[in-house]
RODO-2510 file (C-alpha; in nm, 4 decimals, decimal comma):
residues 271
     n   res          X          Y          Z
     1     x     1,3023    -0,2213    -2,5271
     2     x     1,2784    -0,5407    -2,3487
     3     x     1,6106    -0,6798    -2,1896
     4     x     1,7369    -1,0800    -2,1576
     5     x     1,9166    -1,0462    -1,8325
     6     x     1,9843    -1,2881    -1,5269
     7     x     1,8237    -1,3279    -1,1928
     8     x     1,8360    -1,4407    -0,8969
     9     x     1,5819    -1,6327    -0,7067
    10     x     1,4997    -1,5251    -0,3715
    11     x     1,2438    -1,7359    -0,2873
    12     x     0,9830    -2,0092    -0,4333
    13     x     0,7486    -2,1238    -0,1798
    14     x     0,4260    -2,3059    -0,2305
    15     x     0,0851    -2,0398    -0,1485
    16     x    -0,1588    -2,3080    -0,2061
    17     x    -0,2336    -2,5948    -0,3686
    18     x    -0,0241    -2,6543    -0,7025
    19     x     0,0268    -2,2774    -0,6738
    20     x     0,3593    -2,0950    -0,5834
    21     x     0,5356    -1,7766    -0,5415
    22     x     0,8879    -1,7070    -0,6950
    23     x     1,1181    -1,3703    -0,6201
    24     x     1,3553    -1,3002    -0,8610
    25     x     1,6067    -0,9926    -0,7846
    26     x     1,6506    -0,8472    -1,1305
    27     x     1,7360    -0,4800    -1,0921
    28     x     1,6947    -0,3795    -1,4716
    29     x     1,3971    -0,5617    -1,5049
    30     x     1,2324    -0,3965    -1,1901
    31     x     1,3341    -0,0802    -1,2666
    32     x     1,1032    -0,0912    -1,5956
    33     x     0,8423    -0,2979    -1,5790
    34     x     0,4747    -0,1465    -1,6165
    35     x     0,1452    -0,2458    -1,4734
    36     x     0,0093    -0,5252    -1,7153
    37     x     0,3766    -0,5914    -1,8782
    38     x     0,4868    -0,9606    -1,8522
    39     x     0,8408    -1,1419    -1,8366
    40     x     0,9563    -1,4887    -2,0143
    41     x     1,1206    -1,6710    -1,7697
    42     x     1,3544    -1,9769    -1,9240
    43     x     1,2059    -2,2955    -1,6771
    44     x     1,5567    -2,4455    -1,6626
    45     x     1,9008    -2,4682    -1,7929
    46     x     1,8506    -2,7277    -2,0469
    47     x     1,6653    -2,7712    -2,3476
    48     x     1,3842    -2,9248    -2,2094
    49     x     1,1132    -2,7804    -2,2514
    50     x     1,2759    -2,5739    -2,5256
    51     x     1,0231    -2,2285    -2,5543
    52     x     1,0272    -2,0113    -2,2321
    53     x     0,7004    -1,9586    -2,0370
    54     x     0,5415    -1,5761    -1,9998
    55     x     0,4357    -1,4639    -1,6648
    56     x     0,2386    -1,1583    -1,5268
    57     x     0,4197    -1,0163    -1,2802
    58     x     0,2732    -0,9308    -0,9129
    59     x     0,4906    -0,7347    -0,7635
    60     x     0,8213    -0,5142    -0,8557
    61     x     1,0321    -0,2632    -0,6445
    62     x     1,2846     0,0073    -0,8697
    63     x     1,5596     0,1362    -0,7224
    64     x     1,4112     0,4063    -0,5904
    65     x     1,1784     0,2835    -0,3647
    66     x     1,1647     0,3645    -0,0131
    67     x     1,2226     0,0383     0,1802
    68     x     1,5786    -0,0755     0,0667
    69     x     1,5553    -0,3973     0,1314
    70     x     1,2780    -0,4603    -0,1677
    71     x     1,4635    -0,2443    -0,4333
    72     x     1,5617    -0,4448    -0,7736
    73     x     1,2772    -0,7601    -0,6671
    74     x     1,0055    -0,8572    -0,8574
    75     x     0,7773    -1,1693    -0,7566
    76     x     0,5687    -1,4115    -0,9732
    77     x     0,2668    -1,6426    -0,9124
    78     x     0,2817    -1,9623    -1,1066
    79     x     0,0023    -2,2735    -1,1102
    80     x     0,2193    -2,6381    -1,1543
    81     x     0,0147    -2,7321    -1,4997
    82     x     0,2898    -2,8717    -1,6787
    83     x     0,6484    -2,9957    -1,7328
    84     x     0,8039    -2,6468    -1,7314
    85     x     0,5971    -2,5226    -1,4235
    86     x     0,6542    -2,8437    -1,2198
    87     x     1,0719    -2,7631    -1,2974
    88     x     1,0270    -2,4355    -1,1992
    89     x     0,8867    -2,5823    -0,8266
    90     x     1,2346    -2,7174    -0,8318
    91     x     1,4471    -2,3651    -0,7886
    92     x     1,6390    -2,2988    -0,5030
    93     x     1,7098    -1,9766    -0,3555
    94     x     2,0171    -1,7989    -0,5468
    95     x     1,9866    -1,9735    -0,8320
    96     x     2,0317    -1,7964    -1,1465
    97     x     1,7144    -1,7493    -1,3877
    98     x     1,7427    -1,6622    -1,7553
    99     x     1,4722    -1,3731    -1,8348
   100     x     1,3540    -1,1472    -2,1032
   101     x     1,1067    -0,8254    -2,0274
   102     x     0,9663    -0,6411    -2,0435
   103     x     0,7280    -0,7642    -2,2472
   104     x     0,3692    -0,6011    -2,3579
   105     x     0,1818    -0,3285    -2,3573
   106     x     0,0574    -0,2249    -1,9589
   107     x    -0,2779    -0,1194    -1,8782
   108     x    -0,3264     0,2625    -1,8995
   109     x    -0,3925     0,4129    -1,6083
   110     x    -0,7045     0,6073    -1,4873
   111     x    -0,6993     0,9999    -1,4904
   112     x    -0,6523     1,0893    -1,1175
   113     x    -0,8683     1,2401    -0,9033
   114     x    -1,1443     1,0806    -1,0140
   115     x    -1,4992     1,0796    -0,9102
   116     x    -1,5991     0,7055    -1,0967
   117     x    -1,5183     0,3749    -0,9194
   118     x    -1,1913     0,1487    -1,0138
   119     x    -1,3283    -0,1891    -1,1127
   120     x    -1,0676    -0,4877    -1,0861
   121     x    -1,2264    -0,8702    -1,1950
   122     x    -0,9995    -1,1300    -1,1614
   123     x    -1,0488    -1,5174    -1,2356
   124     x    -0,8053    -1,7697    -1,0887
   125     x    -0,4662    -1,6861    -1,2066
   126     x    -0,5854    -1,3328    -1,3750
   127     x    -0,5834    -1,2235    -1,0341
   128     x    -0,1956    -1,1650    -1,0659
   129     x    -0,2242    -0,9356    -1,3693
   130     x    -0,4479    -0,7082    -1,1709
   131     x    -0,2351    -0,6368    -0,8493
   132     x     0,0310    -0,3401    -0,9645
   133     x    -0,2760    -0,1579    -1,0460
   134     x    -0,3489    -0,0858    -0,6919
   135     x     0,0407     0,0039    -0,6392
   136     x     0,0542     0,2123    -0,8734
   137     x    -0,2363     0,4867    -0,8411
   138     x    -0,4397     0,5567    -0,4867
   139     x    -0,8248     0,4869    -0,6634
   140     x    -1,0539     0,6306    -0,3936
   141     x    -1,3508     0,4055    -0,4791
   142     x    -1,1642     0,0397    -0,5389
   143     x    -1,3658    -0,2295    -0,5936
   144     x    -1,2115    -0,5938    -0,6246
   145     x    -1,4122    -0,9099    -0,7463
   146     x    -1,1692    -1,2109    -0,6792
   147     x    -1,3125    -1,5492    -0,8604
   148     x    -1,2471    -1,9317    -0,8638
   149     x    -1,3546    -2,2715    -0,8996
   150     x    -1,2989    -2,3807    -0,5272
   151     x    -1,1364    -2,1825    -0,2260
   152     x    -0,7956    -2,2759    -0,3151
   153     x    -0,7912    -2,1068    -0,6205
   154     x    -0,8623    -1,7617    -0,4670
   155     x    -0,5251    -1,5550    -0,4254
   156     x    -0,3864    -1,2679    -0,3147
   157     x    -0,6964    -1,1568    -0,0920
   158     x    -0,4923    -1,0058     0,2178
   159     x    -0,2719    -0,7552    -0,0446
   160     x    -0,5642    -0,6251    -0,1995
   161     x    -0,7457    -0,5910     0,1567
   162     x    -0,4023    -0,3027     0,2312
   163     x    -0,6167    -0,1026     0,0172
   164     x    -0,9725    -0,1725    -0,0040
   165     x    -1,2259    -0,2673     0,1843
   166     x    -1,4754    -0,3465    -0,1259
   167     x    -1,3309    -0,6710    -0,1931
   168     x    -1,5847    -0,9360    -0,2938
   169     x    -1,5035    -1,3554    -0,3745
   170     x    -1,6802    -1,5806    -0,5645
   171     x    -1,6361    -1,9839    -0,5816
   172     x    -1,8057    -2,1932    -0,8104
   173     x    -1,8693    -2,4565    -0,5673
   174     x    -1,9508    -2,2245    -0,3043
   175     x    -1,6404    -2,3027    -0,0762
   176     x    -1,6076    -1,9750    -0,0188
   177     x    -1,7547    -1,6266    -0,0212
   178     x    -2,0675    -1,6202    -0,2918
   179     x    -2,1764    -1,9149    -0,4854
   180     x    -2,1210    -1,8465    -0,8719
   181     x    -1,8941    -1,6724    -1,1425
   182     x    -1,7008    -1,3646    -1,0608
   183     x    -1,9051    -1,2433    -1,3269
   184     x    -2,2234    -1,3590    -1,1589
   185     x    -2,1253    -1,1496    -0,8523
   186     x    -1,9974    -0,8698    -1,0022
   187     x    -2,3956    -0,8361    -1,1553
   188     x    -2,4965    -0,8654    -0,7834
   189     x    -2,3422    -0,5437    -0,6630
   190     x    -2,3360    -0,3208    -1,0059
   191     x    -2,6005    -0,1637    -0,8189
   192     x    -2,3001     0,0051    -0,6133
   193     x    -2,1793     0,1739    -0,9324
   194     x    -2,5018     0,3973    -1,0625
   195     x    -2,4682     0,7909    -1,0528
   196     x    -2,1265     0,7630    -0,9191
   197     x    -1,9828     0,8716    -1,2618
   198     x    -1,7665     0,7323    -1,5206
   199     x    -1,6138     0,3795    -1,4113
   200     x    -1,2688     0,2030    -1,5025
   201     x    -1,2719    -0,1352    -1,5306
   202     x    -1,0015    -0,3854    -1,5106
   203     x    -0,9982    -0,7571    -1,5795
   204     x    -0,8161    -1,0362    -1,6211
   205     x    -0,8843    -1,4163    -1,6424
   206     x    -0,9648    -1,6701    -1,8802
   207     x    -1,1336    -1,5778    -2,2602
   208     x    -1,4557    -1,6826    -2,1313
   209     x    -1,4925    -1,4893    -1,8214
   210     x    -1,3684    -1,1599    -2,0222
   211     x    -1,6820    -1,2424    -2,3066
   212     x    -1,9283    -1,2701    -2,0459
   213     x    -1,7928    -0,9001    -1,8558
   214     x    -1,7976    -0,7890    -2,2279
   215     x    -2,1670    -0,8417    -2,3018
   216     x    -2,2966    -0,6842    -1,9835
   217     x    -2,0679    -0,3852    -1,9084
   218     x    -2,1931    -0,0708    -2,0964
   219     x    -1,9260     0,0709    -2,2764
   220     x    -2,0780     0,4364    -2,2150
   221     x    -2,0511     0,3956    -1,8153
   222     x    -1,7352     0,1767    -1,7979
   223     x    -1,3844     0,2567    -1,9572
   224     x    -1,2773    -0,1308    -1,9741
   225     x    -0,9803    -0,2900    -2,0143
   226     x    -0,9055    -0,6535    -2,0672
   227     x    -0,5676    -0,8401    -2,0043
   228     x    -0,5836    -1,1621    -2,2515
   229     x    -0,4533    -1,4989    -2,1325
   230     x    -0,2286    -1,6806    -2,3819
   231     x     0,0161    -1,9378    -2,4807
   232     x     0,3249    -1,7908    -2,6026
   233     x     0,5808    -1,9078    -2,8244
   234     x     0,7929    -1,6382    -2,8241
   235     x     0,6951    -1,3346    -2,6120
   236     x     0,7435    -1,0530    -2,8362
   237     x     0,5280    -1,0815    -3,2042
   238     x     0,7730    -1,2904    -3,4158
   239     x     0,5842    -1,6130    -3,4289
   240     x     0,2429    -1,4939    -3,4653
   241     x     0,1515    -1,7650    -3,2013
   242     x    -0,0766    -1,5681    -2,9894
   243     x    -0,3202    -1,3807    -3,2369
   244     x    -0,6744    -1,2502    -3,1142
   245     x    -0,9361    -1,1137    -3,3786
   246     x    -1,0378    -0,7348    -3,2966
   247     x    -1,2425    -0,4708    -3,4658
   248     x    -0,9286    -0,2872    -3,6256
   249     x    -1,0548    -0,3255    -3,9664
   250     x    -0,6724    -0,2351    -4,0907
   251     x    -0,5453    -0,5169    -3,7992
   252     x    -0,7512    -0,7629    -3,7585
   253     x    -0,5639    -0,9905    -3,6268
   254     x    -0,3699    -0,8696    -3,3470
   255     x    -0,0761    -1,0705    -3,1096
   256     x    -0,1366    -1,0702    -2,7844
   257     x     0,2248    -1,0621    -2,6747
   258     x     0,2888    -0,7698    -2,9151
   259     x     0,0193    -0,5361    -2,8918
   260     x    -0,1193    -0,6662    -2,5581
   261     x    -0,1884    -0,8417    -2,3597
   262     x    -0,4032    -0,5285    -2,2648
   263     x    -0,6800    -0,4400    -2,4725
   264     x    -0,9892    -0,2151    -2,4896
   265     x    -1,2899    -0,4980    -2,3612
   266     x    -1,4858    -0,3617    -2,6408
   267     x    -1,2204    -0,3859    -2,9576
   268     x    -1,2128    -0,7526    -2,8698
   269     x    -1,4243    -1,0238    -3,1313
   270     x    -1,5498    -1,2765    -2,9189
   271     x    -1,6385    -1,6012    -3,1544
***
């Protein structure tokens, strides 16, 4: 069961452009949260904006892990888009954040050892969603397509270099690394992936980039799994805010807050 619990802010620094990182030490929160799972962090301490705003999280230390000084943190990326995002570039360190998580269902993760590559597509911000993956299992055969409109949307390249090698960017402008969609270069090296076995797949990024993986990944070589992108009104299935059509003929209509954000690529109707 999600919790609504305090935090406080450790740090909120600017990463990039209009982009930012924000610790939070939240003990019970860190102590739960899944790959996948998101929080609902309330922007300020009025009313205004009045709904909270959900947010992947990137990383999270429990209790019980080794270095002491990281136990009970978690850390979020955020993009200033809005009024609530541009207050949030206003919190201090040890302020006190209102949040509820968490939220979701996680991504399941791959049966271990495995002979088949791990897959991981991320576009702009989906990046974020993607991350704990890597923490959380030791995939021998990691591959990691970062994508974004320019170079300063690309993030969290040096983390995911701890533990791969195989990490490929793509810019649409060609600022940096190949020229094209993420989806565009993950077709230039699927090559890589024949007669190694059954492959997991991982993405997350906006509806279009997850249609486009959809219609070219073969469902018989690739166990795929798609974190949606949505606006939230509440964060956990009572205002039916966030609903995505799937191929549950008994559920059509599923909420993404709910019974996501993590879906199978292929139970997803893409209109």
């Amino acid at each position: 069961m999600p919790l609504q619990t305090n935090g406080t802010v450790t740090e909120n620094r600017s990463i990039k452009p209009s982009c930012f990182a924000l610790g939070i030490y939240c003990p019970p929160i860190a102590d739960r949260i899944r790959p996948g799972q998101f929080v609902m962090l309330k922007v300020s301490d009025d009313n205004s904006p009045l709904l909270r705003r959900p947010f992947s999280v990137y990383k999270s230390y429990p209790g019980g892990h080794p270095e002491k000084r990281k136990r009970g943190h978690l850390f979020i990326f955020y993009k200033e888009v809005g009024r609530g995002t541009r207050k949030m570039t206003s919190l201090k360190k040890g302020q006190k954040v209102d949040l509820i998580g968490p939220l979701g269902n996680g991504f399941s993760l791959p049966p271990l050892p495995s002979s088949g590559s791990t897959i991981l597509i991320g576009g702009g911000m989906g990046i974020v969603s993607l991350y704990p993956l890597v923490e959380a299992f030791e995939a021998r055969r990691l591959f990691v397509f970062i994508g974004g409109k320019a170079e300063h949307d690309v993030l969290c390249v040096e983390d995911f270099g701890k533990f791969s090698s195989n990490i490929f960017i793509a810019t649409e402008d060609g600022s940096l690394g190949f020229q094209g969609t993420v989806v565009d270069l993950f077709l230039s090296q699927k090559k890589r992936f024949k007669g190694k076995g059954k492959c997991y797949l991982f993405a997350c990024g906006p509806l279009s980039m997850l249609k486009a993986i959809a219609e070219v990944v073969d469902i018989r070589k690739f166990v795929s799994q798609a974190s949606l992108e949505a606006r939230m009104g509440c964060g956990f299935g009572a205002c039916w805010g966030c609903v995505v059509k799937t191929s549950n003929p008994k559920t059509p209509y599923q909420r993404v807050c709910e019974d996501g954000p993590v879906f199978r690529l292929q139970d997803i109707v893409w209109e």
